[in-house]
C-alpha positions in Angstrom: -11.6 10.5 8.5 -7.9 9.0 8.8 -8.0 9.9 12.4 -11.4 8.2 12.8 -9.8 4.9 11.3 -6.9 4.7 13.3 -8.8 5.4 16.9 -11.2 2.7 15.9 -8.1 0.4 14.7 -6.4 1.2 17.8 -9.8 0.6 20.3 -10.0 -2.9 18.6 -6.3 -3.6 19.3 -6.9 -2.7 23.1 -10.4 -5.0 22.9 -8.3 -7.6 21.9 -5.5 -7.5 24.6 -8.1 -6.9 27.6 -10.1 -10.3 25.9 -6.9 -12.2 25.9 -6.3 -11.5 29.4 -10.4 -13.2 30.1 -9.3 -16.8 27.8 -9.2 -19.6 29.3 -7.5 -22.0 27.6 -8.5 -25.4 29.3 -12.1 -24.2 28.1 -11.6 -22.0 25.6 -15.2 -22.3 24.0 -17.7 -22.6 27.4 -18.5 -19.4 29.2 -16.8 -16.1 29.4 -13.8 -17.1 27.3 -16.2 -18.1 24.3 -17.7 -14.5 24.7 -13.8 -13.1 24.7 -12.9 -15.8 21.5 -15.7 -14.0 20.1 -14.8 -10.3 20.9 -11.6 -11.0 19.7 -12.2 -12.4 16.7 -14.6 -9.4 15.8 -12.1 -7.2 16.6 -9.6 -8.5 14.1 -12.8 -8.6 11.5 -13.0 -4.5 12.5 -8.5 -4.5 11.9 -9.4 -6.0 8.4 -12.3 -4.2 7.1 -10.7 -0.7 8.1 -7.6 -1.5 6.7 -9.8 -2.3 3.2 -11.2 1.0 3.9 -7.9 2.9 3.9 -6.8 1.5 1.0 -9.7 1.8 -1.1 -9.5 5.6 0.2 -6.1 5.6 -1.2 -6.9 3.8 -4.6 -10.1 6.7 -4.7 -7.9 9.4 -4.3 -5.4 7.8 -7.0 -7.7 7.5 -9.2 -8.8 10.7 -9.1 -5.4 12.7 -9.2 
């Protein structure tokens, strides 16, 4: 399961640098940079929420020890 967390941490870390490369920052909300603003901000949603996954994991297994 760790493994599984930290591919899908690291996919939204590379969804995020091939979006910045699509901003355009004269018009950063019209067109295909609103779709990468978008993408990128999910992808930092996907950073947090697995991040609150791993450590809820960790709090779990504390708990349980």
């Amino acid at each position: 399961m760790k493994i599984l967390i930290y591919s899908i941490i690291l996919l939204a870390i590379v969804l995020i640098g091939y979006s910045s490369t699509i901003l355009d920052f004269d018009n950063l909300l019209e067109g295909d940079s609103a779709k990468a603003v978008m993408a990128i901000v999910a992808s930092l949603c996907v950073i947090v929420l697995m991040i609150i996954l791993m450590l809820s994991r960790k709090i779990y297994n504390k708990q349980e020890n």
